[in-house]
C-alpha positions in Angstrom: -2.3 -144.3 63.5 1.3 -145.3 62.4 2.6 -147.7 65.4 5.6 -148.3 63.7 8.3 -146.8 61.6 12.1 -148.1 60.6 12.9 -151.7 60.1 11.1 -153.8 63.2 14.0 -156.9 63.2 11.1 -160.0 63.2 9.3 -157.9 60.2 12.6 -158.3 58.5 13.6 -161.8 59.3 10.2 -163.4 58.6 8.4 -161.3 55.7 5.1 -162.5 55.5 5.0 -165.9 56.1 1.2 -166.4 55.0 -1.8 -165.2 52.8 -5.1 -163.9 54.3 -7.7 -163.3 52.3 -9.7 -160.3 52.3 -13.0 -160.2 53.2 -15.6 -159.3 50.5 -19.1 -160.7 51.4 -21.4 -160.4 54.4 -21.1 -163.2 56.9 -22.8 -163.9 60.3 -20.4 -165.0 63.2 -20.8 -165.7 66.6 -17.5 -163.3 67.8 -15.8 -161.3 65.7 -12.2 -159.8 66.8 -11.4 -157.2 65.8 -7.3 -156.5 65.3 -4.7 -159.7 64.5 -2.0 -159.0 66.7 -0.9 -161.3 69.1 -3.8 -159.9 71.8 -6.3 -161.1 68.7 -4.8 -164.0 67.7 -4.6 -165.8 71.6 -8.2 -164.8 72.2 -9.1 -166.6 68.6 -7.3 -169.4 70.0 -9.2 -169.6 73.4 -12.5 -169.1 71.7 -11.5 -171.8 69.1 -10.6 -174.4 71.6 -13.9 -173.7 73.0 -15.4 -174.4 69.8 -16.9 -171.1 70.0 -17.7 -169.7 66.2 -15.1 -167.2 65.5 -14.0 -164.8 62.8 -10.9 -162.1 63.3 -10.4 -159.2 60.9 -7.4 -156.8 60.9 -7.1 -153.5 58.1 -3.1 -154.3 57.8 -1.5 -157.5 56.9 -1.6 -159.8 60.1 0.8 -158.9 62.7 1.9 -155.5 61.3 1.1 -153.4 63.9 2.5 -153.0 67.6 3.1 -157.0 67.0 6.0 -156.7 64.6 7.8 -154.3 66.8 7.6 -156.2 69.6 10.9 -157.3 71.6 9.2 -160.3 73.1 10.3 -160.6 76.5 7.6 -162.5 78.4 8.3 -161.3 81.7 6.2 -161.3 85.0 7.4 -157.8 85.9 5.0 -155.4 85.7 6.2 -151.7 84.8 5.4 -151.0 88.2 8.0 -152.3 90.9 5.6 -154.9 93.4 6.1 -152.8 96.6 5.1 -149.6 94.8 2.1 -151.7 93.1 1.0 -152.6 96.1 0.5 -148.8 97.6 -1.3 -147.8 94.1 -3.9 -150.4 93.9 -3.3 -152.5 97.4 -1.5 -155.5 98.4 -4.0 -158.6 96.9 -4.7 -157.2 93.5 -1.1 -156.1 93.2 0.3 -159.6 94.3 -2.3 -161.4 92.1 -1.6 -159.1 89.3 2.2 -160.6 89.7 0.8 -164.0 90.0 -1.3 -164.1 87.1 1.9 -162.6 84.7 4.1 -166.0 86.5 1.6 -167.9 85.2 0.8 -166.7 82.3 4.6 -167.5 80.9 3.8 -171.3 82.1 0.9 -171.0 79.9 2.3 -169.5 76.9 4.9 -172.3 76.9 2.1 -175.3 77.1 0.2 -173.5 74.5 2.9 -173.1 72.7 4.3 -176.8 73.1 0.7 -177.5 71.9 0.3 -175.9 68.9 4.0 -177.0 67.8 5.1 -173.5 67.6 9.4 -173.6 69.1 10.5 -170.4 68.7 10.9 -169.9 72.1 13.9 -169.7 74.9 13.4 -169.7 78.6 15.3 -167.6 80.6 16.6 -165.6 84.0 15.3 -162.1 84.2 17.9 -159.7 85.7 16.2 -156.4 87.0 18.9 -153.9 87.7 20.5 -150.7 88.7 23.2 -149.0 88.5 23.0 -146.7 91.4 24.4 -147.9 94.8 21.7 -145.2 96.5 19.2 -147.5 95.2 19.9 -151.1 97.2 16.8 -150.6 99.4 14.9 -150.3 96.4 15.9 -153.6 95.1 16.0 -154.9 98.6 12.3 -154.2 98.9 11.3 -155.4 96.1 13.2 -158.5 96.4 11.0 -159.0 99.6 7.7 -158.4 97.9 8.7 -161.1 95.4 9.9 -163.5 97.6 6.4 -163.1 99.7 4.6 -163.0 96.5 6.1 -166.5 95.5 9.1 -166.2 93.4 11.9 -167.7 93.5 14.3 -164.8 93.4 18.1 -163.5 94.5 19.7 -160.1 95.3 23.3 -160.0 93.3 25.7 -157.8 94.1 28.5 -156.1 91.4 30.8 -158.2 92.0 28.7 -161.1 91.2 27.0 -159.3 88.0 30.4 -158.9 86.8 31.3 -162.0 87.2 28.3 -164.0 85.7 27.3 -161.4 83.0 30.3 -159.0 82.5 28.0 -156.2 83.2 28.8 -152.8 85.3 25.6 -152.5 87.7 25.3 -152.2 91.5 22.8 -154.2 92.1 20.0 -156.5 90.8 17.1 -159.2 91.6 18.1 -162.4 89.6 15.0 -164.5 88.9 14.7 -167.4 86.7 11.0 -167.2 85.4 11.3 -165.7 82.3 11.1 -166.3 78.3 11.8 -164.6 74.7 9.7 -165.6 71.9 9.1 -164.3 68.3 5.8 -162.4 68.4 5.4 -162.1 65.0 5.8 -165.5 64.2 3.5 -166.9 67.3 0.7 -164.6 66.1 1.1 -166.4 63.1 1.2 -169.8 64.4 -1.8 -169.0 66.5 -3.8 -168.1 63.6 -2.6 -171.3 61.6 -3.7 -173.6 64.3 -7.0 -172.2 64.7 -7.7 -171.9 61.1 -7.3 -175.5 61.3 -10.5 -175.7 64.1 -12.6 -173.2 62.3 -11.3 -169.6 62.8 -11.9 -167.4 59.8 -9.1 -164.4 59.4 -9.2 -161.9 57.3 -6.7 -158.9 56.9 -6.7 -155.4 54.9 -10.3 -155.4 56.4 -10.8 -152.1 58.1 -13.9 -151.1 60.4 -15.7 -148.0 59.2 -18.7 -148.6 61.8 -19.8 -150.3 64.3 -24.0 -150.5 65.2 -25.6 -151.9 68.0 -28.4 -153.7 67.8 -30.9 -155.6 69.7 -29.3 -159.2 69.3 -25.5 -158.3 68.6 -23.4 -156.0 66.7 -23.6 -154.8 62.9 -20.2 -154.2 61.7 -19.5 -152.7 57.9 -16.3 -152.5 56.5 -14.3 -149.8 54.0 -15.6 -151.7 51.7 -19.2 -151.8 52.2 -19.6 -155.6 53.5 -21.5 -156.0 56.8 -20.0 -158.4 59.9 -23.3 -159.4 62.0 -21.9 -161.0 65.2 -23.7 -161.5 68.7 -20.1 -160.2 70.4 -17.1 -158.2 69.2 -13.9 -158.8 70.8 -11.4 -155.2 70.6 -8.1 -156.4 70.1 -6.7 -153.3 68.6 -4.6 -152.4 71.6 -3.0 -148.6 71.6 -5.8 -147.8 68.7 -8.3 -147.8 70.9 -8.3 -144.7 71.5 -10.8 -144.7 68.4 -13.1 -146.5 70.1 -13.2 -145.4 74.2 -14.0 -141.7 74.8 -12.9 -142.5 78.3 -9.0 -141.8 79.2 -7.4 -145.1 80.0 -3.9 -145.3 78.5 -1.1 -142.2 77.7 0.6 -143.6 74.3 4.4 -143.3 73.7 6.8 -144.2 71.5 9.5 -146.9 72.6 12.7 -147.5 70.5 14.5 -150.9 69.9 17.5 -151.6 67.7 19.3 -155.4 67.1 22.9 -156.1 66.5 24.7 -158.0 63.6 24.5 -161.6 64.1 27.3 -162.6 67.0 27.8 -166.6 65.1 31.4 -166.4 64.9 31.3 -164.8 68.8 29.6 -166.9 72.0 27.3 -165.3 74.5 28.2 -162.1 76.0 26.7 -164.0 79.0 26.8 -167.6 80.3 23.4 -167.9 80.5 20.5 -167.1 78.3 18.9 -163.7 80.3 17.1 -160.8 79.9 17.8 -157.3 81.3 15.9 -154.3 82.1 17.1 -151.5 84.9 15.3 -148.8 87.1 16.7 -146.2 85.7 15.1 -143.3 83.3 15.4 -143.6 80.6 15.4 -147.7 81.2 16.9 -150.1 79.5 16.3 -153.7 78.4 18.3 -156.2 76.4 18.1 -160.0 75.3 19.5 -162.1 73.2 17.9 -163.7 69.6 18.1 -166.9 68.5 20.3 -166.4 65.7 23.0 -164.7 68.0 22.4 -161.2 68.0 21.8 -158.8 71.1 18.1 -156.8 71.2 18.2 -153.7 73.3 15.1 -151.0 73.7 13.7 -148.6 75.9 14.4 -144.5 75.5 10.6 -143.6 75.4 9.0 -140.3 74.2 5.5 -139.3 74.7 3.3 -140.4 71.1 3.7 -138.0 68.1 4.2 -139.1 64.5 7.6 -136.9 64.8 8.5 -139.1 67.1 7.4 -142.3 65.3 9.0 -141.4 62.3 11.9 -139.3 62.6 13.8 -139.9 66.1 14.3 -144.1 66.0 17.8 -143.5 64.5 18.6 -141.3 67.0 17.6 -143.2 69.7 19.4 -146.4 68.2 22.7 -144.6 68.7 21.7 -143.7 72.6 20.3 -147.4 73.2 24.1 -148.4 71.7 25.6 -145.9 74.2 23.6 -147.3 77.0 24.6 -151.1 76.3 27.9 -149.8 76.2 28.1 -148.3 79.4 26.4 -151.9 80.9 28.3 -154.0 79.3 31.4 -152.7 78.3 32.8 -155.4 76.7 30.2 -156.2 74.2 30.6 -153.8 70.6 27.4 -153.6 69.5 26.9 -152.9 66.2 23.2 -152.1 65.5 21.7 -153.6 61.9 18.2 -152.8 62.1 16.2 -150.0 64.1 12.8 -149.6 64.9 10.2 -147.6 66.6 6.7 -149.3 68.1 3.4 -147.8 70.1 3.5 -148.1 73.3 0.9 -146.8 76.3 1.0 -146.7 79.8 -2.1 -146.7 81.9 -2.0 -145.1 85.3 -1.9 -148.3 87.4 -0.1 -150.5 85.3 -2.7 -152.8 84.2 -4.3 -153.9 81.5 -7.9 -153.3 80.7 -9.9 -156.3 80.2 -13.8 -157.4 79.6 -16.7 -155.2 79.0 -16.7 -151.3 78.7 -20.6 -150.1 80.1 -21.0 -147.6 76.9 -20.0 -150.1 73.9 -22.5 -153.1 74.6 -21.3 -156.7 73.2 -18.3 -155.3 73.1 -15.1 -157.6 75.3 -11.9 -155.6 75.1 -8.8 -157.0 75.7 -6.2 -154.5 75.8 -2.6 -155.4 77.0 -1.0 -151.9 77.9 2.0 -151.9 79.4 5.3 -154.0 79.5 3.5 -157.3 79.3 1.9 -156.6 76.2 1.7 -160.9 75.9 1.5 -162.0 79.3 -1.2 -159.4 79.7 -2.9 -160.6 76.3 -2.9 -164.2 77.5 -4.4 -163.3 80.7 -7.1 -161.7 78.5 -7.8 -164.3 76.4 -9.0 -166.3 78.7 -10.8 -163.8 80.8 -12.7 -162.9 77.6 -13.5 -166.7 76.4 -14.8 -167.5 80.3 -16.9 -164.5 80.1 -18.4 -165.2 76.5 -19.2 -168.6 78.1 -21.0 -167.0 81.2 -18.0 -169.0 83.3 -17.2 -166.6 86.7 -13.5 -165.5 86.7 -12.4 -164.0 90.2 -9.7 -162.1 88.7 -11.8 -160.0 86.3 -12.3 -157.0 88.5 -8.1 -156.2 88.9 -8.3 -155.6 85.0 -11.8 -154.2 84.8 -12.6 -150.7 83.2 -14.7 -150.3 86.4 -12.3 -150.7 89.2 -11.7 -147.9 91.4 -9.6 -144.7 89.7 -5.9 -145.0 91.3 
């Protein structure tokens, strides 16, 4: 499956900033993880720490899949508004689910601070719209946040005007919120855990996977056999070669990145992130090196439109900045498409699937793609360790259809 086409902008920036070998004997492991993406390369870190025996294979070049294309927003938003999470899935698992994301970002930055990586900006989160009919829509959700436990504030346009030079009606201002590189954290992960005993290994694809009495027998393209007692599935949107089961739709989402901005300051006092309500949505942050990131535009998954439409939608994500914030001329550099999939509640998938034994999955769908793979790291390491996790069942393949 091709998850990306164009020029992803941290693919660009960073090239490859390390050498993997590939693997070409047999070797016996404890947990192998399968996929080095950024979901693969957090649960190598939990299992590390734990100084669980752990290998991870990937058949690209680390962090070339979804990873790369990433826009890196850590955000404790789900795709799904709170109050309309809530009716889907009910109001403890949907407040939790918010809970967990809030903390996850908390986490991220510790491990982060940890492992020395400091590529990394905090930042308020401004969830808007730009249709007055929609103020009880914000108003509620403001309300659900607020009884969640967020800190978080109703602006008006007069007030997003005057902060962020943006044309909107209305919006919930919250300050929990960061942007990262993803592509350079997976790395960093994956350096830090090499250094406690991890063993990576890239252009090594899975041609089959055996069950067998004590574990898993995994052989590679090239004939060399994995044994391991578990297998974690980090492969994210490619597992739909793996799950017969219907658990995610796959789309294509669109980003493009401006020309630096070092000669200009901050189209906005403040570092922030932006998404809206509307459809097609929109979302925008700043880099580090002064340039403005926007995304969003999505089209249902077809290799036309990986390939062929991320120009196209470049121009319309320009447009829609535009018309947000007319004072900013963006002028896009590089543009991108990346997989994307949506499951029908929102949530990720995490832990064991009943027809693929010693088998963990953790598979951040949505928006969240990192909070969600952080939360599933260590899900996946407490349930290797036999350690009860009360959370498990929101993310489980086994909760109820919604």
């Amino acid at each position: 499956m091709n998850l990306t086409a164009g020029y992803p902008f941290w693919m660009i920036k960073n090239g490859l900033p390390y050498a993997y070998p590939k693997l070409l004997e047999n070797i016996n492991t404890r947990v192998v993880i399968v996929g080095g993406g950024i979901s693969g390369a957090l649960t190598a870190y939990y299992l590390t720490q734990a100084g669980v025996g752990t290998i991870l294979v990937d058949g690209r070049s680390i962090g070339l899949g979804s990873t790369c294309a990433s826009t890196s927003l850590l955000q404790y938003e789900l795709d799904e508004p709170l109050h309309l999470l809530k009716k889907k899935v009910g109001e403890g698992p949907a407040i939790r689910a918010y809970q967990l994301c809030g903390g996850s970002i908390d986490k991220l930055i510790s491990l982060m601070t940890d492992i020395g990586y400091d590529d990394y900006d905090t930042c308020d989160s401004i969830f808007f719209t730009s249709r007055g009919a929609e103020k009880k829509f914000i108003e509620r959700e403001c309300r659900a946040r607020l009884h969640a436990g967020f800190q978080v504030s109703v602006l008006d346009k007069k007030e997003m005007m005057d902060r962020y030079g943006m044309l909107a009606e209305y919006a919930i201002l919250s300050e929990k919120g960061a942007t990262v590189d993803a592509y350079t954290f997976t790395h960093a992960l994956l350096q830090h855990s090499i250094k406690k005993g991890l063993r990576v290994y890239d252009r090594t694809e899975i041609s089959e996977i055996k069950s067998r009495s004590n574990g898993l027998e995994l052989t590679t393209q090239d004939s060399f056999h994995i044994r391991a007692a578990n297998m974690v599935n980090a492969t994210g949107f490619e597992v739909v070669n793996f799950i017969s089961k219907k658990i995610v739709d796959l789309y294509c989402t669109y980003a493009t990145v401006s020309e630096n901005r070092k000669e200009k300051d901050h189209p906005w006092k403040k570092n922030t992130m932006f998404w809206n309500t509307d459809d097609p949505y929109l979302y925008a942050r700043i880099t580090r090196d002064n340039r403005l990131m926007a995304g969003g535009r999505d089209e249902r998954f077809s290799n036309r439109a990986s390939r062929n439409l991320y120009e196209k939608k470049a121009a319309q994500l320009c447009k829609d900045i535009g018309q947000v914030f007319p004072k900013i001329e963006f002028k896009p550099e590089f543009s991108w498409s990346g997989t994307f999939g949506k499951t029908r509640d929102s949530l990720p998938y995490i832990g064991k699937y009943p027809k693929t034994p010693f088998v963990y999955y953790a598979l951040g769908f949505g928006g969240n793609g990192i909070t969600f793979s952080q939360i599933a790291a260590e899900m996946i390491r407490d349930m290797i360790l036999g350690r009860l996790n009360a959370d498990a069942e929101i993310f489980s393949f086994e909760r109820k259809d919604r």
